[in-house]
C-alpha positions as CSV (number, residue, x, y, z in Angstrom):
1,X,-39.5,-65.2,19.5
2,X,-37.9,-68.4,20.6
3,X,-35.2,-67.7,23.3
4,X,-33.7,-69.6,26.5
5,X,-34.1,-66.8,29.1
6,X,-35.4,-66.2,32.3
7,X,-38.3,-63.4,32.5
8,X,-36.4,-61.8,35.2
9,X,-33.8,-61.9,33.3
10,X,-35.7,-60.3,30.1
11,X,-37.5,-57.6,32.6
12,X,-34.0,-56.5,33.8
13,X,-32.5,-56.2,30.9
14,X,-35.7,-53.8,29.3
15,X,-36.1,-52.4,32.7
16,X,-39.8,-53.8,32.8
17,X,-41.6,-55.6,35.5
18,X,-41.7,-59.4,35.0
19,X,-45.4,-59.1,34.7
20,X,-45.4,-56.8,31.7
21,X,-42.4,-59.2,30.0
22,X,-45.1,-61.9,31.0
23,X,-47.9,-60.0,29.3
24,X,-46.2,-59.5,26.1
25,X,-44.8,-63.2,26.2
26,X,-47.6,-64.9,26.2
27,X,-49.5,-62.4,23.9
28,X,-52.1,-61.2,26.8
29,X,-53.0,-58.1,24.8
30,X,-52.8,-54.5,27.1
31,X,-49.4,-53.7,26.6
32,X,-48.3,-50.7,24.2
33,X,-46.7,-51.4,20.8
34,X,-43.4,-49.6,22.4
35,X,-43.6,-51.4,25.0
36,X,-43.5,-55.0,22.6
37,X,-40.5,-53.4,21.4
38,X,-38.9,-53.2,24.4
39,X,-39.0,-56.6,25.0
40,X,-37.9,-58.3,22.0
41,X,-35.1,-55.5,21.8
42,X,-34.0,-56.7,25.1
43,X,-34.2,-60.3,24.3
44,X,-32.2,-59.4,20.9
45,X,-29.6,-57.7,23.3
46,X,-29.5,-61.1,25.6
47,X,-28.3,-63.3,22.4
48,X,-25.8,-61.0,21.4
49,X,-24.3,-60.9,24.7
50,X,-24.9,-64.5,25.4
51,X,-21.5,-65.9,25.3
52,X,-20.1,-62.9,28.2
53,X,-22.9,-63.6,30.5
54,X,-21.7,-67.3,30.6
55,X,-18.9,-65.7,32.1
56,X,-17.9,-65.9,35.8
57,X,-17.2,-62.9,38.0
58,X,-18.9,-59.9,39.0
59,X,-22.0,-58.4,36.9
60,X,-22.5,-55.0,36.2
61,X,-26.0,-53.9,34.9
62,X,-25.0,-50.0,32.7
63,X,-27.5,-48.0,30.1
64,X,-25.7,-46.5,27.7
65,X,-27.8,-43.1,26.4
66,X,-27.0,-41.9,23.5
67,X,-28.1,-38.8,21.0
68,X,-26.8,-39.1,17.6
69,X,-27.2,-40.8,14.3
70,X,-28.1,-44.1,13.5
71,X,-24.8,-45.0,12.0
72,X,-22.5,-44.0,15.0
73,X,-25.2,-45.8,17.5
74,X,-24.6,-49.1,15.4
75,X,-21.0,-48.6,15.9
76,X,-20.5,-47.6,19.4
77,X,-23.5,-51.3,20.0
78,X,-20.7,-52.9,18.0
79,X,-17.6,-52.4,19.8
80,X,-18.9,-52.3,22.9
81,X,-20.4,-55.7,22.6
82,X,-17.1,-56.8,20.8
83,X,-15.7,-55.7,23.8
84,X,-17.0,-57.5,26.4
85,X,-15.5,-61.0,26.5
86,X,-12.2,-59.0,27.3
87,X,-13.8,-58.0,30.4
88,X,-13.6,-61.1,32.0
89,X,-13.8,-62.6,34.9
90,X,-16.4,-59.8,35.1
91,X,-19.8,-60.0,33.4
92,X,-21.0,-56.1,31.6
93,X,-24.3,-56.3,30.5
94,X,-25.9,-53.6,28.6
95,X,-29.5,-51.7,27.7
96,X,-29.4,-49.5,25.3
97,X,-31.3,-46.3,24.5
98,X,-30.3,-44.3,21.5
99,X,-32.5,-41.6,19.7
100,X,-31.2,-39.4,16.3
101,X,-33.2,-36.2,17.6
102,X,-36.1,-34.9,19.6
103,X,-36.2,-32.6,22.4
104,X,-34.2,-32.2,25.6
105,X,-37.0,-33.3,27.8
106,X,-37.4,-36.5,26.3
107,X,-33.7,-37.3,26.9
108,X,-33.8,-36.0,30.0
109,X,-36.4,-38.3,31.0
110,X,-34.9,-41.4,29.7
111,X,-31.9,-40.4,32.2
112,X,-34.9,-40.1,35.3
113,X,-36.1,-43.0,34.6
114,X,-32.8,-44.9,34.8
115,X,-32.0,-42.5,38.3
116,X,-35.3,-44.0,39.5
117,X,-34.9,-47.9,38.2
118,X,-30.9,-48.0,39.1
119,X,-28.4,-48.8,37.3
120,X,-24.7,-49.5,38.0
121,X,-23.4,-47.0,35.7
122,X,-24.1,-44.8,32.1
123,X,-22.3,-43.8,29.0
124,X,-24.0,-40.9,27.8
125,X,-23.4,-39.1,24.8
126,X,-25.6,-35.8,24.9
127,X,-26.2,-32.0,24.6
128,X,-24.0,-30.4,26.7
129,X,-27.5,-28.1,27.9
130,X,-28.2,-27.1,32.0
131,X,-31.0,-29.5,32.0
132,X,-28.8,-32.8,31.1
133,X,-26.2,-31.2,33.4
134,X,-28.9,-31.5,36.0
135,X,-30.1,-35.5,35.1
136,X,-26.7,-35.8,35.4
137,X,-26.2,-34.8,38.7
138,X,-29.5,-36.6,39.5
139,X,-27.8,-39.8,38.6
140,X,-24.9,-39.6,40.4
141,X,-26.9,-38.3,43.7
142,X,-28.7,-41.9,43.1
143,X,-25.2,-43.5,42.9
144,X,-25.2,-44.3,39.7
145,X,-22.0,-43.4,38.0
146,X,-21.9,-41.2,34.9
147,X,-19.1,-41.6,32.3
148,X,-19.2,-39.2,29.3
149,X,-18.6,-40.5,25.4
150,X,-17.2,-38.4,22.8
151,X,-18.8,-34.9,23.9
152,X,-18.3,-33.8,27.3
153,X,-20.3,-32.3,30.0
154,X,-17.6,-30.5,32.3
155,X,-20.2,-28.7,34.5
156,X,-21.7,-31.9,35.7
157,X,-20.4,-34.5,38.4
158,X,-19.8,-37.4,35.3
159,X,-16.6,-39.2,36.9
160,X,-14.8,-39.1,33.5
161,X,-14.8,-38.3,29.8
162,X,-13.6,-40.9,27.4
163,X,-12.7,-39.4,24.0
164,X,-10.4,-37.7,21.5
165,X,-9.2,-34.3,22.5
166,X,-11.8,-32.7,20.1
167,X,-10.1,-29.0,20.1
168,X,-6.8,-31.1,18.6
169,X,-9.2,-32.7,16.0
170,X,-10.1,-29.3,14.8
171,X,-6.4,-28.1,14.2
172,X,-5.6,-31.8,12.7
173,X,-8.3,-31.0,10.2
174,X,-7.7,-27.4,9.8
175,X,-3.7,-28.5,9.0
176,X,-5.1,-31.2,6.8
177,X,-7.7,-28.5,4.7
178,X,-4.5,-26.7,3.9
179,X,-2.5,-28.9,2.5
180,X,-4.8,-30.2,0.1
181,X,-6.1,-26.7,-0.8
182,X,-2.4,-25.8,-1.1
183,X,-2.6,-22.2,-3.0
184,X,-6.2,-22.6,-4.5
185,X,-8.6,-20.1,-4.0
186,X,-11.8,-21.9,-1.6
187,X,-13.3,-21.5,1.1
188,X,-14.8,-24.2,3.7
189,X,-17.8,-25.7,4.8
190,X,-18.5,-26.8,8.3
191,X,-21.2,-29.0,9.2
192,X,-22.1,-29.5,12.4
193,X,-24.6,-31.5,13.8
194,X,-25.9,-29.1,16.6
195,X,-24.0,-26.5,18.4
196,X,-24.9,-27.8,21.9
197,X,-22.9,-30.6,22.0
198,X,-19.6,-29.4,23.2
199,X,-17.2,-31.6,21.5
200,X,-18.5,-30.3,18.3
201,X,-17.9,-26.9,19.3
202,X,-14.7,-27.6,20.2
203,X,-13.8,-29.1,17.2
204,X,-14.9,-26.3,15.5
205,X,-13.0,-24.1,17.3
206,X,-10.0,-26.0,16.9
207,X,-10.4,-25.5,13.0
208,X,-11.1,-22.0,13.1
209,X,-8.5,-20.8,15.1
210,X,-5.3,-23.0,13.4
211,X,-7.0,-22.1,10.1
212,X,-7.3,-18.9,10.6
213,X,-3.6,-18.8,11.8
214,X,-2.4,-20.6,8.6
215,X,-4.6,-19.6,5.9
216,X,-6.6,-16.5,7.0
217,X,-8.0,-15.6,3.7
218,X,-10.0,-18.6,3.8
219,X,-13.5,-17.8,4.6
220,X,-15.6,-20.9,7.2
221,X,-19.4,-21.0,6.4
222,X,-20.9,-23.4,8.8
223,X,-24.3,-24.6,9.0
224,X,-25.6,-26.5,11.8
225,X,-29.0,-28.4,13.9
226,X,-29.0,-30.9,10.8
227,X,-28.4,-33.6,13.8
228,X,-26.4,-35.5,11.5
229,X,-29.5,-36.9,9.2
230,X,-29.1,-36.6,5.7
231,X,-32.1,-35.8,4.3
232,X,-31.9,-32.6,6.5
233,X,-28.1,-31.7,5.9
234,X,-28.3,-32.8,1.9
235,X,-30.5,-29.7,2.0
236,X,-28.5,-27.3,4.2
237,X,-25.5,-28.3,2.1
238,X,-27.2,-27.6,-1.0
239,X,-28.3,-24.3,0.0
240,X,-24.8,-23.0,1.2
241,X,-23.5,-24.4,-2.0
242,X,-25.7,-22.3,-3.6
243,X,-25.3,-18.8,-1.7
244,X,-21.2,-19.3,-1.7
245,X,-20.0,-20.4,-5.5
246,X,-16.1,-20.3,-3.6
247,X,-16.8,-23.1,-1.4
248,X,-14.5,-25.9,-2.3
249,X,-14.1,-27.9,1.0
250,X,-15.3,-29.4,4.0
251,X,-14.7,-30.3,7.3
252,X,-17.7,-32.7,8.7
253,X,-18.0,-32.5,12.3
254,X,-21.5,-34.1,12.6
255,X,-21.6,-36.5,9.9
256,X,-24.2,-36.9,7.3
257,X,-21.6,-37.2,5.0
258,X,-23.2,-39.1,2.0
259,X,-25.8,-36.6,1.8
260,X,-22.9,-34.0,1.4
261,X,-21.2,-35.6,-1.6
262,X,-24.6,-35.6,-3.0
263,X,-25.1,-32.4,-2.6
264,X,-22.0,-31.2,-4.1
265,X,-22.7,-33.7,-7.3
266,X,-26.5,-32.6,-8.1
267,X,-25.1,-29.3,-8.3
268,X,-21.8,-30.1,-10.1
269,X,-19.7,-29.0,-7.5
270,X,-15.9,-29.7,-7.2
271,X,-14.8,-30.4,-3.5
272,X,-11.2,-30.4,-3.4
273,X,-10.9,-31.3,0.4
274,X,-13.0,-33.4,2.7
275,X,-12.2,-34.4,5.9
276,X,-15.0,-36.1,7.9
277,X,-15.1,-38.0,11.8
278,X,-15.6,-42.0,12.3
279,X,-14.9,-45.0,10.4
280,X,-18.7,-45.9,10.1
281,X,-20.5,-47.9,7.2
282,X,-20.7,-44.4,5.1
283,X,-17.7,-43.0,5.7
284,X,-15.5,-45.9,4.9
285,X,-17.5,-46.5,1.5
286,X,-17.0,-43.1,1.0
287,X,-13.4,-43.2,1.5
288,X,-13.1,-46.4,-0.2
289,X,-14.4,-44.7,-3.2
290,X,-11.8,-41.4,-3.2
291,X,-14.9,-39.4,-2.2
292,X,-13.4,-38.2,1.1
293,X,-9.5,-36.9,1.4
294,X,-9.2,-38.4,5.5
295,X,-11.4,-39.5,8.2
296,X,-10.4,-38.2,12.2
297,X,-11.0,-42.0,13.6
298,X,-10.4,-43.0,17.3
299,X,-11.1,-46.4,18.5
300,X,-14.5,-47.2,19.6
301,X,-13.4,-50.6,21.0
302,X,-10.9,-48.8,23.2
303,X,-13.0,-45.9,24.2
304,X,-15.8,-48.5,25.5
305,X,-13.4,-50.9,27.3
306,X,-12.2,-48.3,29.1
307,X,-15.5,-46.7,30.0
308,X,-16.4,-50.1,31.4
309,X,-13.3,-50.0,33.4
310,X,-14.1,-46.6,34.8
311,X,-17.4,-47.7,35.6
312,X,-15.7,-50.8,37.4
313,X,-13.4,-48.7,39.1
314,X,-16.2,-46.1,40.6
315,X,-17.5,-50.1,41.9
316,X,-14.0,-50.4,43.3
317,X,-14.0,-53.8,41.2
318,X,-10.5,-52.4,39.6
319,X,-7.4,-50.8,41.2
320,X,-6.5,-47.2,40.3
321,X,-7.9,-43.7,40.5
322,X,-10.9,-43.0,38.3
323,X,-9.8,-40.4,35.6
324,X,-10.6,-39.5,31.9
325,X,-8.9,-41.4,29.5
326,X,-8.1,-39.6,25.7
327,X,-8.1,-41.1,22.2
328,X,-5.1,-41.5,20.2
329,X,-6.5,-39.2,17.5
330,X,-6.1,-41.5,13.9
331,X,-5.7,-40.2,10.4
332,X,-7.2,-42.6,7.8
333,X,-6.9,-42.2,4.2
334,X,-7.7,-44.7,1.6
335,X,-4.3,-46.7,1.5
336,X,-4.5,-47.1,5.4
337,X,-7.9,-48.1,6.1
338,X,-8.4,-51.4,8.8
339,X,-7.7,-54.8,6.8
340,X,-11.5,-55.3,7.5
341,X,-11.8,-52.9,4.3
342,X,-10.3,-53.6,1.1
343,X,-7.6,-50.6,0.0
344,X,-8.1,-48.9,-3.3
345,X,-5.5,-50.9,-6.4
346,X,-2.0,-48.6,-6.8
C-alpha cells in the first residue's frame, strides 16, 4: 500500500512498535495476519484524516471503543472524521476499535491495553457490566480521560456522557406507538440488543411506563441479546411473531431493523407501527421505502464534536467546566428526512 507516512507515525496511530510496522512494511514474514490488519487499517485511518493533521495546533491522540453493529460503527467513523476540520487550530486524531459481539473480557482488554499504551482520551460505547466499570476506572487512574457515547456507565469515574436522554426516547416512542395504533387492537414488540447496556434499558423503560400509562391494555413482548445482527434478530422476530398472532408493532431499540421487516413479510405479517433509533444506511432505506412510521435520530456529528471538546477540556486545551452534554432528541419521518436523502413524491 502506497502511502506518504512516517513509520512512527503508522506505529502510533495502530499502537504498534515501529519495528512490527517495519516488519509488515517491508513484508519480513513473522507478524500475525491481525496484526497486517492493523497496520493497513491504521494507514487507511491516516488518509482519511489527512487533510486535519495538516492542521496547526495542539494534537490529541483518543481510541474510540465501541460495541455495537457494524452499521452504527460506520456512522459514528463518519461524523467523527467529518468532524474534525472544525476542530481547528487543534489536531484530533483517532484509532478505532469496534467489535459487533463477543465476550466482556475481550472488551475489557482492549480498554487495558489502551490504560497501558496511553492515550489522551476514549469514547466508549459499552455494557454497562462491573467489569467495564472497573477498565473504566483503570483508565482514568492512568489519566486517560473516559467520555461515554450513547449508553452510559454512571457507576464509573467517565468525566461525561454525551447522548440523548434515552428514558425521554422511550416515552417519545411510546406516544408515537399510540398514535398510530390509535384504537386498534395490537400489541408491541421490543427489540433490544442486550439488556446490559443501560441506555437501552432505559429506553425501554421509558416506553413501558408512558405506554402503560396511555394505553395499558397493550401488552410489550420484548426479546433481547440479538446484539443488533440480523441474522440473529430475523429469527427472534420470527419466533415472537409466531407465539403472539396480536403483535402489530414495534419499537427497535437495538436495531437490526431490516431483518425485522423481513421477518414480518415471510410470515405475512401486518405491522401497523415501527419506530426504530438512527439514521443509518438501513434505516433511512427503510424509511425511504414507508417501511418504518419514524426514526429517534440525534446528531452524531454533534455528539462527537462535543466529546472531543470534553476530552480537550479534561486537557484544559478549552475553557469551561467538563460536563455531560444531551442530544436534541429528532423525529424523522419520510417527508423530513436530511436533503442528503431523497423524500418520498406527494
Amino acid at each position: 500500500m502506497s502511502h506518504p507516512f512516517p513509520i512512527r507515525e503508522i506505529a502510533r496511530q495502530a499502537g504498534l512498535s515501529e519495528a512490527t510496522v517495519d516488519r509488515v512494511l517491508n513484508r519480513r514474514g513473522g507478524v500475525r495476519e491481525s496484526t497486517e490488519r492493523e497496520v493497513h487499517q491504521a494507514i487507511a485511518d491516516l488518509q482519511r484524516q489527512r487533510s486535519q493533521i495538516r492542521l496547526g495546533g495542539r494534537t490529541f491522540m483518543i481510541d474510540i471503543v465501541m460495541q455495537t453493529p457494524e452499521r452504527f460503527s460506520t456512522a459514528v467513523r463518519g461524523a467523527l472524521e467529518a468532524e474534525l476540520p472544525a476542530l481547528r487550530p487543534a489536531v484530533m486524531r483517532s484509532r478505532f476499535h469496534f467489535r459487533e459481539s463477543g465476550p466482556v473480557a475481550d472488551l475489557v482488554a482492549a480498554l487495558d491495553r489502551i490504560a497501558a499504551r496511553g492515550s489522551q482520551g476514549v469514547i466508549l460505547k459499552a455494557p454497562d457490566v462491573p467489569e467495564v466499570t472497573a477498565a473504566v476506572n483503570r483508565l482514568i487512574a492512568a489519566g486517560i480521560p473516559v467520555v461515554t457515547l450513547v449508553t452510559d456507565l454512571p457507576a464509573s469515574g467517565r468525566l461525561a456522557y454525551i447522548g440523548i436522554d434515552n428514558r425521554a426516547a422511550g416515552a417519545t416512542a411510546a406516544y408515537l406507538t399510540g398514535q398510530w395504533l390509535g384504537d386498534r387492537p395490537g400489541n408491541v414488540l421490543v427489540t433490544i440488543s442486550r439488556g446490559s447496556f443501560r441506555g437501552e434499558e432505559e429506553r425501554e423503560m421509558g416506553f413501558r411506563a408512558t405506554l402503560r400509562a396511555t394505553a395499558p391494555h397493550r401488552e410489550l413482548v420484548v426479546i433481547t441479546d440479538s446484539d443488533g445482527l440480523d441474522d440473529t434478530l430475523r429469527e427472534l422476530v420470527a419466533a415472537a411473531l409466531r407465539r403472539d398472532p396480536g403483535i402489530r408493532a414495534v419499537y427497535s431499540i437495538g436495531g437490526g431493523n431490516l431483518a425485522t421487516v423481513e421477518a414480518f413479510d415471510a410470515l405475512g405479517r401486518e405491522c401497523l407501527a415501527f419506530v426504530a433509533h438512527d439514521l443509518d444506511h438501513d434505516n433511512t432505506r427503510l424509511l425511504r421505502a414507508g417501511r418504518l412510521s419514524a426514526v429517534l435520530h440525534h446528531d452524531l456529528r454533534q455528539d462527537m464534536r462535543q466529546a472531543c471538546q470534553v476530552v480537550m477540556q479534561a486537557h484544559r486545551a478549552l475553557p469551561g467546566p467538563v460536563r455531560s452534554w444531551p442530544s436534541p432528541i429528532q423525529v424523522i419521518t419520510p417527508y423530513n428526512t436530511p436533503v442528503a436523502f431523497p423524500r418520498p413524491q406527494e
